[in-house]
Every structure is written in C-alpha cells, then in structure tokens.
C-alpha angles and dihedrals in degrees: 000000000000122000119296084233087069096055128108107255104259122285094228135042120263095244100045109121117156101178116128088057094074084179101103126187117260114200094193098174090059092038094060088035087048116104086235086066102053103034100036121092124212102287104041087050085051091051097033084054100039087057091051089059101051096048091065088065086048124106112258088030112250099023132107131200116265085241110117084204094056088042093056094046087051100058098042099245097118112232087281104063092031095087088052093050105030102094092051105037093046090050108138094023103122115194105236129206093262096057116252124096125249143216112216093206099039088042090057088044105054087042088068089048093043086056085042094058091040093065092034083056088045092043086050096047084058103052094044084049089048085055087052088266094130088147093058129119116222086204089058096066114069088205088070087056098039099098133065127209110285085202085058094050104104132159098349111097131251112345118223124198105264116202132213116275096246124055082214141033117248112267091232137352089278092064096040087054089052101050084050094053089043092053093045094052095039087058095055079045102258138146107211126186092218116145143181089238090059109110096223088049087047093039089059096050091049094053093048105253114173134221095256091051084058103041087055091046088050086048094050092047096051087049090053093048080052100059101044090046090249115158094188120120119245109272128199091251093054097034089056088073093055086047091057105046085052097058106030104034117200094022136119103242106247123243128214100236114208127155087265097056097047093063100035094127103055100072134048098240079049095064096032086056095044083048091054093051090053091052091234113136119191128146093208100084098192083057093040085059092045091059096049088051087057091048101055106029133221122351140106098307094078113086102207076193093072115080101178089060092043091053087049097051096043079061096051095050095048097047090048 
C-alpha cells in the first residue's frame, strides 16, 4: 500500500455523518452505464452494492475501513468467498490519506445530503428560537434530520419521510453506545443484554469512543463468532477485546484484575459467570468450561489433568 502521503485528500468531510436518513440516492442512468454493471456477475453486483449501502451509514458517509475482514463482513461474502469478489465489488472505491476508501458517486451523493441536513438543522433552530427555545439543538431532535433531499431522489420511486431510529435522543453517550450495539446486533436478529449501566459500556463513553470504532469492533466479533460456529449474540464482555484492539492497535487488550477475577476459574459461579460475560450458553457445564477455555485460550484454567475437557476442547477447536 503506498504512503499515505501519496494518497488523494478524503471525498468526503470528516463530520459528515447521514444516518439516520437510511434513504440513500440511486442514480440509476449512470448504475446500468457504469462498467460494474456490465462486467460483474451476480455476486460481485450484490456485494459492490451491499457495500454502497453501508457506506452510507459510515462516518464520514460513503466511505469504508481499509480491513479486508470487516470488509468482508460489510458486503455479505463471508471472509471465503471475499478474496474472490473483492476487485470487482470494491470498483470505484479509492483509498484516501486519511485512510478509509471512497466511492466517487456515494461520496457526492452524501455531500448533498449532508448540505441538505445542514438547512433542515438551521430551519429547525429557528423555529425552536421562534417557541422561546434559544438553548435547543437542532441535532438533538431526530425530526430536524427525517427528510432527504427531494432534488437527490432519482430513479427510486416515491420517496417517503424516514425518521431517526430513536424517538429520543440518548440521555448521555452510554447510552448512545448501547443503543448502537442493540441495533447492530437486532438486525443480525439478535437479542443482546447490553446496557448503558454496564462498566465496559461506561468505561467506553467515558474514554471517548466513537460510533465507527464500534461499528469496526462489532464487525470483527461477529466475524470471529463466524468463524468458531458461535450463534451467540455479541455481548459487552466479548465485544471489549475487539474494542480494544480498534483503538489501541498492536496491542494485548487490558483486563481489570480484582481478587475475583483472579480466581474465576476455581468455582462453578466463577466459570458460569466468565461464560456470561462471553456470551457463550451451554447446559452442559463440562462443555460450558471447554468453550471458555477456547475462548480464551491457554492459562491456568485449563486443567491439562483433566482428560474429559481436553478431549472437548480439542473438538471445539477442530470443528471451529
């Protein structure tokens, strides 16, 4: 990859950010002139599209991280068939100083609807000035972000007015990062416990992460459910590792010692709680024990004695 001092300035500002406005432009005369269109085959359109689409919802809009795994994740091929689809479905994408890759036409595109939020915000202030609420934001009401451009709206059919997710804006940013993590994990179908009292979750608002970070965390811990076969949904506690591998790269994720942590492992409550906060769920508890030991890897709660869990993890492991 060539120096980041040889690549192109971003596409898109740093602080543009249209989710919350899930209609996204269609330009459907340039799509079907476009060179995807006539040399992609099924697959590589669905994934080129796909990751279209969630670029849109990235920070800054119509850009994607420079990680082949989350980008495999993003488009929907699964990490297998990414390397087979990748040159195809990320034609147009160029990779930007700052690190990201960019879509020409998504990034134009989200710029307009970036100018068009702006006006709607400043349209809203004044109104809310205009009823003696001088002190409002205008980006803490979903209402002043609910329309798209009408001007933007090609090729796609009657346009309707999309509200924010939300019908109120989080309290505070823990409760921002849990809503985010809820949402992730309800539209692979999940049902996650993750609330704004947890202390990772705390422990993340409070050191500034952003929604991107976590959006790239979430993406590496699904792909490594995926890969072990794991159904669970992501958890606070397994998603922490991924956390901290996004914000400090290189780097072993740090632990919180305490005397019960340290002896997790030699009761039963200690390894059914180690395995809730892994998210893993299993009635057998000799099982239960073996994934956590998969999980976590080697130390000194595996207990090389025991023949029975060695056999069990060597099972895990080889059917992961």
């Amino acid at each position: 990859m060539s120096g980041q001092i040889d690549l192109p300035a971003p596409l898109v500002p740093a602080d543009v950010d249209v989710r919350g406005m899930p209609f996204m432009p269609l330009d459907t005369a340039r799509l079907l002139d476009s060179d995807l269109y006539a040399l992609s085959n099924g697959n590589e359109f669905k994934a080129a599209v796909t990751l279209w689409c969630k670029s849109w919802q990235q920070v800054p809009a119509g850009s994607l991280p420079d990680d082949d795994r989350i980008l495999a994740r993003l488009s929907g091929a699964g990490a297998r068939s990414w390397p087979r689809l990748k040159a195809m479905a990320m034609r147009g994408f160029t990779l930007c100083s700052d690190g990201r890759f960019y879509h020409p036409v998504v990034a134009e595109k989200a710029r307009e609807a970036w100018a068009h939020r702006l006006k709607q915000r400043e349209k809203a202030a004044k109104r809310w000035q205009g009823h003696g609420d001088a002190t409002a934001s205008p980006a803490a009401h979903p209402a002043a972000d609910a329309t798209a451009s009408p001007a933007a709206m090609q090729g796609t059919g009657t346009a309707k007015v999309q509200k924010s997710n939300s019908s109120e804006p989080p309290i505070n940013r823990a409760a921002a990062v849990a809503v985010l993590l809820r949402d992730l994990e309800k539209s692979r179908g999940k049902a996650p416990k993750i609330t704004s009292a947890d202390p990772r979750v705390v422990a993340w608002a409070q050191a500034g992460i952003t929604d991107e970070q976590l959006r790239e965390a979430h993406a590496l811990a699904v792909a490594d459910r995926e890969a072990k076969g794991d159904a669970m949904p992501i958890n606070a506690g397994f998603l922490d590792v991924f956390v901290t591998k996004i914000r400090n790269p290189g780097t072993a994720p740090a632990r919180a010692v305490t005397p019960a942590s340290i002896d997790w492992y030699r009761s039963d409550a200690g390894w059914q709680s180690k395995a809730r906060e892994l998210g893993i769920v299993e009635a057998d508890f000799l099982r239960l024990q073996a994934r956590v030991c998969v999980a976590l890897g080697s130390g000194p709660w595996v207990d090389s004695r025991n023949a029975t869990l060695q056999r069990l993890i060597n099972e895990i492991q080889e059917a992961a």
